[in-house]
N, C-alpha and C positions, 0 to 999 in steps of 0.2 A: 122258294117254291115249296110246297107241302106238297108231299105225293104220297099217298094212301097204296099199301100192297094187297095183293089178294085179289080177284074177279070177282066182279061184280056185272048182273046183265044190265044194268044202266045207270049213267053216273049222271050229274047235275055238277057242272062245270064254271065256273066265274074267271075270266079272266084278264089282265088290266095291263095296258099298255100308254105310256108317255113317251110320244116320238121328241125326236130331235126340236122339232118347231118350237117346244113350251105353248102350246095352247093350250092343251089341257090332259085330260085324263081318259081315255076311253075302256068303256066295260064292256062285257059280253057275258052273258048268260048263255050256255049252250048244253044241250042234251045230249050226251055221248052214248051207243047201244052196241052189243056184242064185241069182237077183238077180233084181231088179226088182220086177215083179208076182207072179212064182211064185218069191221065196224062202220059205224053209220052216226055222222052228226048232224044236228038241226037248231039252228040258231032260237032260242026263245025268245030274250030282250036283249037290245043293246043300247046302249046312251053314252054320250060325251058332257064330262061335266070340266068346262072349261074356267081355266084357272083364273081370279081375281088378278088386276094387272100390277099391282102392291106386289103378290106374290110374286109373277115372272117375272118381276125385275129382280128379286129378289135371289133368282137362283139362274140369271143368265150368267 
């Protein structure tokens, strides 16, 4: 994970998670604004790019 130090009042976020199942891959684009108590997110884009089945065998 990269983590950037310092405040900033709005960040632009990507974040990538592969469950358990081996389907695939899912993203999220997200808009993170202020800190603390009143930060505030809102989803922009999300997609699942689901894996070739070559692959998931490959790594079950």
């Amino acid at each position: 994970m990269i983590r950037i130090t310092g405040f900033q009042a709005e960040s632009l976020v990507i974040g990538l998670m592969s469950g358990t199942s081996l389907d695939g891959v899912d993203a999220a684009l997200v808009r993170i604004k202020g800190s603390g108590l009143s930060t505030a997110s809102s989803l922009i884009a999300y997609t699942q790019l689901p894996y070739e089945e070559e692959f998931r065998e490959r790594i079950k």
